[in-house]
N, C-alpha and C positions, 0 to 999 in steps of 0.2 A: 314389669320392666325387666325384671332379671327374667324371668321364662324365656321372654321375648327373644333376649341375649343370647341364651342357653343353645335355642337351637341354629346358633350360627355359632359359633365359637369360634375368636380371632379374625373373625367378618367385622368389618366398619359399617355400622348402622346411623342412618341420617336421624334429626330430630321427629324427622314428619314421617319419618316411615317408623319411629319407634309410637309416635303419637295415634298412627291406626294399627298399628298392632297391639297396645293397651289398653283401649277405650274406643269400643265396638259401636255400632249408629244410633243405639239407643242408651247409650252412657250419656253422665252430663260432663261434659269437658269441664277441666278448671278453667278458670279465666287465662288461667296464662299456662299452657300449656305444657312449651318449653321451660318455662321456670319449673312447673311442678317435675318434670325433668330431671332437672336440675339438682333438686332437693332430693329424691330418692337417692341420684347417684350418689351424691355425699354421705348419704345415710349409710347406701349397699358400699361403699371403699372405707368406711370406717369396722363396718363387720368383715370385711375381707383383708384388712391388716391382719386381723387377728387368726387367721387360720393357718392349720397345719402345711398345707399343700400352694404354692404361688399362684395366686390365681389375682390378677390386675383389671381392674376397669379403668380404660382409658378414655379420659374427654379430650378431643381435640375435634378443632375446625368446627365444629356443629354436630361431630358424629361421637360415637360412643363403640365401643369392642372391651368385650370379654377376652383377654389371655386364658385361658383354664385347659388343662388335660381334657380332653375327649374323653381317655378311658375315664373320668369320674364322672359322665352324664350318663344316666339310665338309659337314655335313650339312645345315646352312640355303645352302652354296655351289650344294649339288648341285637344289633345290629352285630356286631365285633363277635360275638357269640355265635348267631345266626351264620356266619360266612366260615365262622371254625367248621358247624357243623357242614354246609356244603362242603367244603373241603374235605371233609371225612368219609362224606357218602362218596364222593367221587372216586375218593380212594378202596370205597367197597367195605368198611371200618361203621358196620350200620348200627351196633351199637354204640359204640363213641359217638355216633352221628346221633344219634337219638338221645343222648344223656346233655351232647350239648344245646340242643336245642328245647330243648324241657326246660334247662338252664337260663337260656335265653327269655322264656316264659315266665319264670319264676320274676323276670323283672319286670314283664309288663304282660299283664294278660286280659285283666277287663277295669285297669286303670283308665280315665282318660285321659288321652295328652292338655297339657295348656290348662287345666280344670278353670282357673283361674281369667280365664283370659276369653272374653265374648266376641271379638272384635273379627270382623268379614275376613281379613289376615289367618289367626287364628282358627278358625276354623274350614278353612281351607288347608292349613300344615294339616289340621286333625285327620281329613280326609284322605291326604295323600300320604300318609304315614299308614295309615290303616290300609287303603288298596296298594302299595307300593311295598310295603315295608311288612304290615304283619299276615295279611292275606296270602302273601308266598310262603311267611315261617310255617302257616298252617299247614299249609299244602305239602310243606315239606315234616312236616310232624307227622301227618296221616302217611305220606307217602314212608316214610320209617318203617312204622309202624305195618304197615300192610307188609316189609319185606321181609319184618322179622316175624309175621303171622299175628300181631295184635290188632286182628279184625274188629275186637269190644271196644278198643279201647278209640280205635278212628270216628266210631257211630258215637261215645261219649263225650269225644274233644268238639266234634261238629255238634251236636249236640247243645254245648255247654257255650259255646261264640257265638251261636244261633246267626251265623250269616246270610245272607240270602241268596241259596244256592245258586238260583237263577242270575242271579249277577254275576256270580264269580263259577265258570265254568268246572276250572281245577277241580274246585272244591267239590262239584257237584259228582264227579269223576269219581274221585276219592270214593264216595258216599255210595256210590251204586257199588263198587269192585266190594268194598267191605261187606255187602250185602248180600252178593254172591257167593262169595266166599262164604258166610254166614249160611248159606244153601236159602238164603230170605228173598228168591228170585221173586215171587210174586210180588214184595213192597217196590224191588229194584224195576219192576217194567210198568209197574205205576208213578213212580218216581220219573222213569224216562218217557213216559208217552206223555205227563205233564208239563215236564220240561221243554219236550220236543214240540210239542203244540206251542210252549209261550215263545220259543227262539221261531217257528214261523208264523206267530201272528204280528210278530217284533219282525219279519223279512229281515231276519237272522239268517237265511241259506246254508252260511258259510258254518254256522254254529249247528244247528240242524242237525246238516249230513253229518260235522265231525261227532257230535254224541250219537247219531244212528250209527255210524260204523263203529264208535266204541261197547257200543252196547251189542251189538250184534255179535262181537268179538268177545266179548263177557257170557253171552249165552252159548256161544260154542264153546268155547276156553273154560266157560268158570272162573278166569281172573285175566285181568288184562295181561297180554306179553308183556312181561318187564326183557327180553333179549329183541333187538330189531327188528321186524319181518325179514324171512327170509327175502335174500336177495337173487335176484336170476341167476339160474346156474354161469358161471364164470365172471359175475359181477362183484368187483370187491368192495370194502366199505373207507370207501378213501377219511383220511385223516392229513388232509395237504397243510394246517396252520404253521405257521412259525412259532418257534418257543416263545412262551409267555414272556414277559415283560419282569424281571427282578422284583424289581422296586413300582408299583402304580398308586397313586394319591389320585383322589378329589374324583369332579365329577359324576357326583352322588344322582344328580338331575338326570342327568345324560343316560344313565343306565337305568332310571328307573321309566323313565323315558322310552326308553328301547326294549325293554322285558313288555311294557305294556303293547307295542306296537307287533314283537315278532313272537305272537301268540300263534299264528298262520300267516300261512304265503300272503310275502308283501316285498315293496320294494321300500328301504330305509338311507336315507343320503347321509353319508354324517360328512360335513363339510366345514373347512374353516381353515384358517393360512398356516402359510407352508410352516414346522416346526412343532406346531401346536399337539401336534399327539394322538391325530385320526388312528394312525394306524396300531398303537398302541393299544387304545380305548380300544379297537373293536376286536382285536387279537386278544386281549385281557378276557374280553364279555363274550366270546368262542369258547375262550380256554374255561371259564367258570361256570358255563353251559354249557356244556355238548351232551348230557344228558337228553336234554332238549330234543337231539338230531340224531337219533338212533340210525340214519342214513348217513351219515358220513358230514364228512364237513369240505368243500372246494374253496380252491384260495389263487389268486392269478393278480399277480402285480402290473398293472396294464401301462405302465413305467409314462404315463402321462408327460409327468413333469420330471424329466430325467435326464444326463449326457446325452443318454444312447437314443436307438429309436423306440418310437412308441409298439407295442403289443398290439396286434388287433385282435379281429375276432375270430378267425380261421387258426391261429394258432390258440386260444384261449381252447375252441371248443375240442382242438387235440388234445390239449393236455387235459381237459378235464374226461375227455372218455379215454385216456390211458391210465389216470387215477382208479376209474372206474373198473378196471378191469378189460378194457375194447381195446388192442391196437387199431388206432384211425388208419395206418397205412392199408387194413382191410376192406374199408370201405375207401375206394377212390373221389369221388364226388364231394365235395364240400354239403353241400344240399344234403345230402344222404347222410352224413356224418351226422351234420345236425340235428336232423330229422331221427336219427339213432338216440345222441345226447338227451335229446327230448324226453323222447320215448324211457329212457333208462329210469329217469329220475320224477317222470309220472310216478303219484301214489305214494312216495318218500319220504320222511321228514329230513329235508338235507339244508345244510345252509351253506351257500354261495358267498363269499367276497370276491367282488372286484374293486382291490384297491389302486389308488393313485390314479382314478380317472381323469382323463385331458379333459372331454369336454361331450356334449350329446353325444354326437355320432359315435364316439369312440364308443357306446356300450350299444347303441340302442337298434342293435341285429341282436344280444346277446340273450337281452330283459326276457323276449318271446318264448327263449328256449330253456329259463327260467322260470317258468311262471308257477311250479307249485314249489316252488324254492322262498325258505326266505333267504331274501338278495340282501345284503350289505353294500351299497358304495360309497366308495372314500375320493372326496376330491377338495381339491385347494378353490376350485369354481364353485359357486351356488347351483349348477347346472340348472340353470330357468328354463331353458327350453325342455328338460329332461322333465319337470316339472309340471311343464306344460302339456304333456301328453299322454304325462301317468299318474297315479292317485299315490304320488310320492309322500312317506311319513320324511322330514327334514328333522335332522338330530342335529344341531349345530355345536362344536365344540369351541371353548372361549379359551382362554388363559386362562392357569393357575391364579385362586383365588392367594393372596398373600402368605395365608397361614398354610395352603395345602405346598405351595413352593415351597416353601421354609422345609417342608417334610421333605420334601423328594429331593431337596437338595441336603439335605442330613442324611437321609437315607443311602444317597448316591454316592458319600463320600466314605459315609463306612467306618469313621475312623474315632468316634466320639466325641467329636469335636460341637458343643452343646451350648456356646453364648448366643442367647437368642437376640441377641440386638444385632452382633455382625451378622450373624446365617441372617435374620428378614432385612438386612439390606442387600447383602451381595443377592439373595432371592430377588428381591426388588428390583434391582439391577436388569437381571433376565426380563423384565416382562412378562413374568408369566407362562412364559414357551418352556415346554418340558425340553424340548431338543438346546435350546440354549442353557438352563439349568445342568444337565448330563454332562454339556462339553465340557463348563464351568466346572462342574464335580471331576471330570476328572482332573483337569488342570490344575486341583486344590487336591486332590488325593497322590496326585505323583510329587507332590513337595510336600511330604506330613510333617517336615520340621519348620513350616512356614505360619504364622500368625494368620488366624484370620484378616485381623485389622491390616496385615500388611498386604494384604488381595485389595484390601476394601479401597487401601491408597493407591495400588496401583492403577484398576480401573479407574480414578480420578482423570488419569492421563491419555488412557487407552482404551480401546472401544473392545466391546466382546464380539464386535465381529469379525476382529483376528485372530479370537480366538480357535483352533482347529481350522484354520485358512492353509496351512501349510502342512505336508507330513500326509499321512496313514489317512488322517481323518477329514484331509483336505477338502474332498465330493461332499461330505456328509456334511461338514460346519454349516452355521448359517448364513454366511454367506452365498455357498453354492447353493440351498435351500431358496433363498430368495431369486437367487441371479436363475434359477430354473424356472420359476414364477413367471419372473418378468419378461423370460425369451419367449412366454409363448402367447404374448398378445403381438397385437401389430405397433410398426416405431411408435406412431403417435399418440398412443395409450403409454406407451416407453416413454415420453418426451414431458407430458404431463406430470404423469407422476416422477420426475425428476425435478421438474419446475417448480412444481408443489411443495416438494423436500424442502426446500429454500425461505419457505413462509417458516414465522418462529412461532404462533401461535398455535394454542390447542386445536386448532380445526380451521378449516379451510371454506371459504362457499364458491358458490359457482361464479358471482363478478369476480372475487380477490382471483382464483384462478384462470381466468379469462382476462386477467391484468397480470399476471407473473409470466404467462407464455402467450400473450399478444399474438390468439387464436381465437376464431368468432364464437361467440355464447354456447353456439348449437354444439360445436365440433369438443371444446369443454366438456361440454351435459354427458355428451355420448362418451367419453374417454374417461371420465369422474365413474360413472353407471359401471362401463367397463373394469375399475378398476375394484369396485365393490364385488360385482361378479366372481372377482379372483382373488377376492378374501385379502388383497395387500389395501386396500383402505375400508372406513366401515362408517355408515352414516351415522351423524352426531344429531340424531332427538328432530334434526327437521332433513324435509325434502331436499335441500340447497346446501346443504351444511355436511363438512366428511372430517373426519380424522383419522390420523396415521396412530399406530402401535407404537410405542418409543424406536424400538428395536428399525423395526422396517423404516421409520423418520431417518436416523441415522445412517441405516443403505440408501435412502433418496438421495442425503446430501452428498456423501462419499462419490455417488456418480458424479455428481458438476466436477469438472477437472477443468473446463476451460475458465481462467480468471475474468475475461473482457463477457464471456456471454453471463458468468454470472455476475457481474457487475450493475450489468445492463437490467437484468432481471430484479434487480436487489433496489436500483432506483423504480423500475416502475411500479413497484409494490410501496415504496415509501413517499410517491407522488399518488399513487391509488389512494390510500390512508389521507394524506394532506385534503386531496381535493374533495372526497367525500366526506371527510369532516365538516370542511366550511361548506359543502352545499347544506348538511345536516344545520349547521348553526346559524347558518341566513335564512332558513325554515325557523325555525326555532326561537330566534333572537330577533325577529327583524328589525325592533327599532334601537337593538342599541348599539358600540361601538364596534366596528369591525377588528377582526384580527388584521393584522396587512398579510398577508400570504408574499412569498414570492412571485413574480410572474414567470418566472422559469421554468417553474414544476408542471411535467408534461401530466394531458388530464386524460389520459390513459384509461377510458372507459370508468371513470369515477362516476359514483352512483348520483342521481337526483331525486327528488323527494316531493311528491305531487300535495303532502301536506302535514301540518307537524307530525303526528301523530306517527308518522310512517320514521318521519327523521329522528325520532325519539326513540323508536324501538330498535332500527339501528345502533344507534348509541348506545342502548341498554344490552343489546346481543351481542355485540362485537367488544366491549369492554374488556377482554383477556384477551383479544388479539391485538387491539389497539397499546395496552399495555404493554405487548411482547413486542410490536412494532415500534415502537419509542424507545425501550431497551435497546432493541437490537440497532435504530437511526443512531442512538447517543453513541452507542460503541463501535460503531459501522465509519462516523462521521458527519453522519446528515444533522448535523448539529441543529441546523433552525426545524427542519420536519421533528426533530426532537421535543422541541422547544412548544412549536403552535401548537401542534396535534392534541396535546391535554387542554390547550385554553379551549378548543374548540369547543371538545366534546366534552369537559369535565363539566361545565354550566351545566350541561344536558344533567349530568347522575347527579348533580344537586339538586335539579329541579325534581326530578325522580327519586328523589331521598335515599342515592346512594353514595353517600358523604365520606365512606371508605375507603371506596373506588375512586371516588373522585381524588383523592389525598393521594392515596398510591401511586397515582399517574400524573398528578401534578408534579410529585415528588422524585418521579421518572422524568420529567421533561428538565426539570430544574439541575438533576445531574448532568446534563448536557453542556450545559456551561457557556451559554449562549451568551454574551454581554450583554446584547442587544432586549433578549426576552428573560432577564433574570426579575428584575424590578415587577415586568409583567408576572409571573408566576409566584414568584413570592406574596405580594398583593393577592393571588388568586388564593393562592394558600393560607391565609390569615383570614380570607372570608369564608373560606370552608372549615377551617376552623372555630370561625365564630358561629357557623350554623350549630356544629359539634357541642358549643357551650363549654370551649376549650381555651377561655378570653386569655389567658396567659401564653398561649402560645400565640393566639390570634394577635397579641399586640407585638411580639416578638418577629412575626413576619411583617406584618402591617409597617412594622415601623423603620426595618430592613429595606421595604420596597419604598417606602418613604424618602428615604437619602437615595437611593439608587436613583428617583423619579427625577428629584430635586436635583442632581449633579449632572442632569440631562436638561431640563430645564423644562419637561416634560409636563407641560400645567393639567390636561386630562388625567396623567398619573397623579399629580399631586391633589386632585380635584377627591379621585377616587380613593386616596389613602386616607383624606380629611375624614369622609365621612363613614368610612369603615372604624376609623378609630374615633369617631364620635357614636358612633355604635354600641364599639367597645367600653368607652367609655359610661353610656347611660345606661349596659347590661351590668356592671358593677359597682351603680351605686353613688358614679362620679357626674349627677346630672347637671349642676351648673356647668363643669366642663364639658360634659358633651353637648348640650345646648348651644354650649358656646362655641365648637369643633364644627357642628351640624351649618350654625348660621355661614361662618367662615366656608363652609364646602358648600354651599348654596349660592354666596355670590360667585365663590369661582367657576362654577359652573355655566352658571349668567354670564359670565366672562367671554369663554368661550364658547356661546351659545349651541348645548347641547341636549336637547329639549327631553330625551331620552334620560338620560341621567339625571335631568333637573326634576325629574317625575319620582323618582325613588329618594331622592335627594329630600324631595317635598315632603312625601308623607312617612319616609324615615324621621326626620325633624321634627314632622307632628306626632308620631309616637312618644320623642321625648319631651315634649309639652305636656301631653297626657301624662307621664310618669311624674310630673312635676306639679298637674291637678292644675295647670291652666288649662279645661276644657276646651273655651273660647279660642284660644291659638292654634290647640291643636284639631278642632274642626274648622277653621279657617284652612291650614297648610293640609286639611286630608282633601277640603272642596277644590284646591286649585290641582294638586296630584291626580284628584278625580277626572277633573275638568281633560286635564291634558292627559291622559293617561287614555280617553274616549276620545279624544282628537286626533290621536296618533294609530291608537286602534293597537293597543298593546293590554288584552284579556290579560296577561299576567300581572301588569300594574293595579289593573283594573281589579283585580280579584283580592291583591293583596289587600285595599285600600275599603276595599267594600269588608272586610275583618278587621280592619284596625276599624272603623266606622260602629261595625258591631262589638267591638271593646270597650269604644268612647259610652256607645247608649247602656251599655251592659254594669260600668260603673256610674253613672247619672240614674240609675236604675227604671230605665225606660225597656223594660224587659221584651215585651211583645217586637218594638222594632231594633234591638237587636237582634234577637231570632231571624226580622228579615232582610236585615244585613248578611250575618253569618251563612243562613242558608243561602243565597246569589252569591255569596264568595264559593259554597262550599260547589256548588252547581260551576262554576268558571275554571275553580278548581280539577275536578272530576273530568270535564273535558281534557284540560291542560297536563292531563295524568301528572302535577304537582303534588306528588305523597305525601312530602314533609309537611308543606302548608295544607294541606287537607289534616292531615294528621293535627295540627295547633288548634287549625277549625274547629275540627270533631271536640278539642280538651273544650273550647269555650262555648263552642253547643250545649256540651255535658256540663255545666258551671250552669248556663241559662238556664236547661232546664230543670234541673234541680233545685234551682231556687224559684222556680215558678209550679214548685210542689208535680210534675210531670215527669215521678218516678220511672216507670218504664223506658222512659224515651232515652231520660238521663241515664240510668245502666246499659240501654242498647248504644250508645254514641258512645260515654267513657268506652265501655270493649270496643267499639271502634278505635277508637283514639287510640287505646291503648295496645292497638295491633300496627294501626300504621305510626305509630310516636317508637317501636321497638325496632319496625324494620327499619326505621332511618338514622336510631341511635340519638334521638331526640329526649336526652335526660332528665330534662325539667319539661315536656310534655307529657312524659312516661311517668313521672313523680305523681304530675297534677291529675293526671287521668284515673290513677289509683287509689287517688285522693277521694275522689270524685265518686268512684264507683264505690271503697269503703264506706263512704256515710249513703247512699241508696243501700246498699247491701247491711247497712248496722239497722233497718228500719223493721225486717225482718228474719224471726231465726231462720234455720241455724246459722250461727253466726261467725260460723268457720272462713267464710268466706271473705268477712270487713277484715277478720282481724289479720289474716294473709295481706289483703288488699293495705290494711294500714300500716303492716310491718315492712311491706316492701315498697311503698309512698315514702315512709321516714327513713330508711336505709339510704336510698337516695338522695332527699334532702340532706345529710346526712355529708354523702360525698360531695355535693353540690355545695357545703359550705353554708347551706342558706339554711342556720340553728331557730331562727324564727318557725318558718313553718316547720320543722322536725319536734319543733320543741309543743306546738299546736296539735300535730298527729297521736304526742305522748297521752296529753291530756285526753284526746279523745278514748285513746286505746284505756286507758285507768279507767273513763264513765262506762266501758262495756263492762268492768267485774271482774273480769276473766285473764286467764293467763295469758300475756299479750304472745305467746309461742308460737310458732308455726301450727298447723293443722297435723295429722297427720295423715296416712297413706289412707288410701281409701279401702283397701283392705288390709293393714294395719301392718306391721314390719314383715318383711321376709323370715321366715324359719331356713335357716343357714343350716346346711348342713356338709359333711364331707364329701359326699357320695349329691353332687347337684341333683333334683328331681324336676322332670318336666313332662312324666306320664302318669 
């Protein structure tokens, strides 16, 4: 787990990505995964208190990050070393170049990365660390070395890495020049003619001719030109880049990405939205390369997305043949010009940027007259079409990872100003955009007697995209970065993405925005697609689904100025929300009581749902937008769309065993302050709470919406409060009462004949029979729940009942038809995608068959159970599940596994209050012998040390 850590450092890692990066496909997982998790982290932050140097492991949300210096991992040493040395050759300093990189060696040389770690993750870093990372040190170690004349010492180092020349060409390079040099022509043209045979039986071409002509150049020369080929007489060797970039972070991927690709002529797109640092990244990876281009380097800003007018290609190909050495006014002809251009830069190692391209057309007369060039272009579009017509490598650039912002915004200010909590917020802040990060820095560096903390209050108030709006830097802020963006689609791709701003949720789909801008599905699709193209939104994990950048959200909404159009806009997305809710919950629910909707609320292309299954996953995918939409009705004033919108869809995420969710958003509608739905929500809230096993707060709403129901006169409310709190009641123990609660909320039902309610009403009542050991009653009240539960044609009564049925036979010890109780609930279940209650299912499966000696089944089900009892936050299913699989698992050694299994069963009973069974789990754990302690790692503690190791 810490390795895993190691090679991201200050990256947030999820549970399930730390879970395949520790335990590879032939490991045995723990049973509980995340728990064992869990247990390391605490073990690795009590050895990381103790160290010299701050180094933090943070848990939060489900994910886990390492705080730690860079320079103290091996692996960022070995790397950090490696770039001193290119920087030294560059400057022509070849023994300082060569002493650092030797250096760099000394720290990894035929270690292997991850040693520890098996897992398909893992060994994927290994690979790409070794061709990305040490395969170029070599290259650059021989190449030293050949300049300072240690021809032995190149054939010892290849030698001693035993790489496979044939894979890695460099290297193979290397190897022949040393060889020559060595006057050992004979081994070097056996060497090349085997090569040369496997690069064309491989239709390798391109690799072929270039070691035929390196070699051919070896046997005339004796060592390869390290000075350019001469250039045609009055051709010069242009050097057109812009000064390198101060301060560059991150994008480690990006560049190693790009070295692999511009090995020979190619065309390389790096793309991504406006701000983000195209031009940067490829001006940096010129400036740190040009060894590479012993022909010169071209550069032409094709002002795409700019004030002025765009660049085309008759002026591009002027200026690159007066770089060149050619005044173009010599040649009249455009045609001719080019056909010159062409001709010049045949045969050359040159590299080409065309940055800040608009769109295809804008380059693609240019590509042809590039073709032994490698091309770089830089554009804010994905150019598909460019894409579509050439064997384009696509380099995409993202935002700054959290920790790399934090750099470049410390870097950028200069001034030593080092609280890492303010710098990773106001970083935070930027989104990641190194052009918003720079403005920010300077903004904080012209006030050096200013607090950080007092930046961090002010953007409270104020948006950073005022920042650099006015003054000097006015064109350059981000603001005009974006507003350039946006001018060069057409209005309605404009009109969209303004409409869109106005949604509050993390992402958008194609109905919600086809209901915000009351535009047909198609014309949506096509201005969504459009708007991905140009990098100002970016698809969210499905086909329908898009989200904005914080930053760019903020320019969306900033454009609506008129108040009436967005008014308008703001209800029909909060009528969108309302009516696709209740079509989702009349799929869903159908037999039981309705929400009352307004009938006012326009139905604005609200979605419909051809069967549950479609309306549940709804429910389950839109849950952060529906949340955000309830926020934003309560404070907007849609006070009732506040109010239903969680009754609708909360049922859904209980049914679905997301009991969180469901709370969160119950809890969002109820700040609305509805009169009317307060009583309703509260009641909702005290039953979601009871699924939680949270009976004290479940009676504390329960009982709230009780008087609210009551002062209404509300006899359904008062129906539904009886028997929630007789629920509550038989969950703790108070079963005369709730018995008595249960009967009580059974006539009143009867009352108002609800036949729906009177179904759950039923065989809720016979559950507390059963806790009471009247069997007789409580199979009497499961047979009529049954009855009517299949009359009404409601699978989810039907399913509950068919499991309390299998609990009834289960303590009468009628084992076998329990079993075929529980599996027909589990089968009703399973369709009804019902988690939670699948999850109880699975705990009393694992009961049955464990006591009907059908070990196997009994550990396959408990691990069921005890996966869906954690996703739902089911505590006393998660107990008993544990329970369950501890004595299958105490049957045979090793027996690491019960006593985990029974330390974390009683821990729980434990918080659940219920000292009985905790106090049962003890005694078992004392009949195993052994030390009832945790297990421990499965490769036994970390060796901590200063200097982190991960090679």
């Amino acid at each position: 787990m810490l390795a895993a850590l190691l090679v991201r450092p200050g990256l947030a890692a999820t549970s399930a990505e730390l879970v395949d990066w520790v335990w590879g496909a032939d490991d045995d997982l723990p049973k509980n995964p995340k728990g064992a998790l869990h247990l390391y982290s605490s073990r690795l932050r009590q050895v990381l208190e103790n160290l010299p140097d701050q180094v933090e492991l943070i848990v939060a949300n489900g994910t886990y990050r390492l705080d730690v210096d860079r320079k103290t991992i091996d692996y960022f040493q070995f790397k950090a070393r490696l770039e001193r040395a290119r920087d030294l050759a560059r400057r022509g300093d070849h023994q300082q170049a060569l002493d650092s990189v030797r250096n760099a060696f000394a720290v990894w040389r035929h270690q292997r990365p991850l040693d520890d770690l098996r897992s398909d993750l893992a060994e994927a870093w290994r690979r790409r660390a070794v061709v990305n990372v040490q395969v170029p040190a070599l290259d650059l170690l021989c190449g030293e070395y050949l300049v300072l004349g240690e021809c032995d010492a190149v054939l010892a180092e290849l030698d001693d890495f035993a790489f496979d020349l044939f894979a890695h060409p460099a290297l193979l390079k290397r190897r022949l020049e040393a060889l020559h040099r060595l006057s050992r022509t004979g081994e070097a043209t056996e060497l090349f003619l085997q090569a040369h045979k496997a690069f064309r039986s491989d239709f390798d071409d391109v690799c072929a001719r270039d070691l035929r002509e390196f070699h051919e150049r070896l046997s005339e020369h004796g060592v390869a030109p390290v000075q350019p080929p001469a250039a045609p007489v009055g051709v010069l060797m242009p050097r057109q880049l812009p000064p390198d970039v101060r301060s560059f972070v991150g994008h480690d991927a990006a560049f190693a990405a790009l070295d692999e690709v511009a090995v020979r002529p190619c065309v390389a797109l790096i793309d991504g939205t406006g701000g983000v640092g195209k031009t940067a990244f490829v001006v940096h990876w010129a400036h740190t390369r040009t060894e590479r281009f012993p022909g010169g380097v071209l550069f032409a800003d094709m002002q795409g997305f700019s004030n002025g007018s765009i660049v085309d290609a008759g002026i591009v190909v002027d200026g690159f043949l007066q770089a060149l050495g050619v005044p173009p006014d010599r040649i009249a002809n455009l045609e001719h010009r080019a056909a010159r251009l062409q001709s010049l830069l045949s045969g050359r190692d040159v590299l080409a940027v065309l940055d800040n391209v608009r769109n295809t057309n804008h380059v693609q007369s240019l590509l042809p007259l590039l073709s032994s060039c490698v091309v770089l272009v830089t554009s804010r579009s994905h150019l598909s079409g460019l894409a579509a017509r050439l064997a384009v490598h696509r380099v995409p650039i993202r935002p700054l990872e959290s920790n790399d912002a934090r750099r470049l915004l410390l870097e950028s200010i200069g001034d030593g100003r080092r609280d890492r909590r303010e710098l990773t917020e106001l970083a935070n802040v930027c989104d990641g955009l190194p052009l918003v990060l720079k403005v920010l820095a300077n903004h904080i560096a012209a006030r050096p007697a200013v607090l950080l903390s007092a930046f961090l209050r002010q953007f409270e108030d104020r948006s950073l995209l005022d920042l650099g709006a006015l003054g000097d830097a006015g064109p350059y802020g981000p603001k005009a970065v974006f507003t350039q963006s946006l001018r060069a689609l057409n209005p309605e791709v404009g009109f969209v993405f303004r409409m869109i701003g106005l949604h509050p949720g993390p992402d958008v789909t194609v109905s919600v925005a086809a209901a915000l801008t009351a535009l047909p599905l198609r014309r949506v699709e096509a201005a969504l697609d459009a708007l991905v193209e140009a990098n100002l939104l970016q698809q969210s994990g499905a086909l329908d689904r898009f989200r904005f950048h914080d930053l760019l959200r903020e320019f969306a909404v900033a454009l609506n100025e008129d108040p009436a159009e967005r008014a308008a806009v703001e209800r029909r997305m909060v009528d969108f929300y309302l009516r696709t809710a209740e079509n989702a919950d009349v799929r869903v629910f159908s037999t039981l009581v309705r929400v009352p909707t307004p009938d006012g609320a326009e139905k604005v292309g609200a979605l419909r749902f051809s069967d549950e299954e479609s309306a549940q996953r709804w429910c389950v995918s839109e849950r952060h937008n529906v949340l955000a939409v309830v926020r934003f009705a309560a404070e907007a004033g849609y006070g009732k769309h506040a109010a239903q919108i969680p009754q609708l869809v909360g049922q859904t995420l209980v049914r679905r065993g997301r009991l969180d969710d469901a709370l969160t958003l119950l809890h969002a509608g109820l700040a609305a302050q509805d009169e009317d739905e307060i009583p309703v929500l509260q009641h909702s809230i005290g039953f979601t709470y009871l699924q939680r096993q949270q009976y004290g707060l479940a009676e504390h709403f329960v009982h709230a919406a009780h008087i609210g129901f009551a002062r209404r006169g509300y006899e359904k409310g008062i129906a539904g409060c009886l028997h929630t709190g007789a629920r509550i009641l038989v969950e703790t123990g108070n079963l005369a009462l709730g018995i008595d609660s249960h009967e009580r909320a059974l006539a009143a039902v009867r009352r108002i004949d609800e036949p729906g309610l009177e179904t759950a009403f039923l065989f809720r009542a016979g559950e507390a029979y059963q806790r009471s050991m009247d069997y007789a009653r409580a199979a009497s009240y499961y047979g009529q729940a049954l009855a009517l539960a299949r009359e009404q044609q409601d699978a989810d009564a039907e399913a509950k009942v068919l499991y309390l049925f299998g609990s009834l036979s289960f303590v009468r010890e009628r084992t076998a038809e329990a079993r075929d109780y529980v599996t027909a609930a589990l089968a009703k279940q399973a369709q009804l995608y019902s988690i939670g209650d699948a999850g109880r299912s699975c705990v009393l499966l694992a009961e049955i068959e464990l006591d009907a000696k059908r070990f196997r089944e009994a550990k396959w089900t408990a691990r069921t159970a005890l996966r869906l009892c954690v996703r739902t936050g089911d505590l006393l299913g998660e107990a008993t599940a544990l329970h369950v699989l501890g004595r299958v698992l105490r049957l045979r050694p090793p027996l690491d596994g019960a006593i985990e299994a029974f330390e974390r069963a009683r821990a729980i009973f434990v918080d659940l209050l219920n000292r009985e069974r905790a106090a049962r789990i003890s005694v078992e754990l004392e009949e195993l012998q052994v030390d009832p302690g945790m297990p421990g790692t499965r490769c036994g503690s970390p060796v901590i040390e200063r200097d982190w190791r991960i090679l």
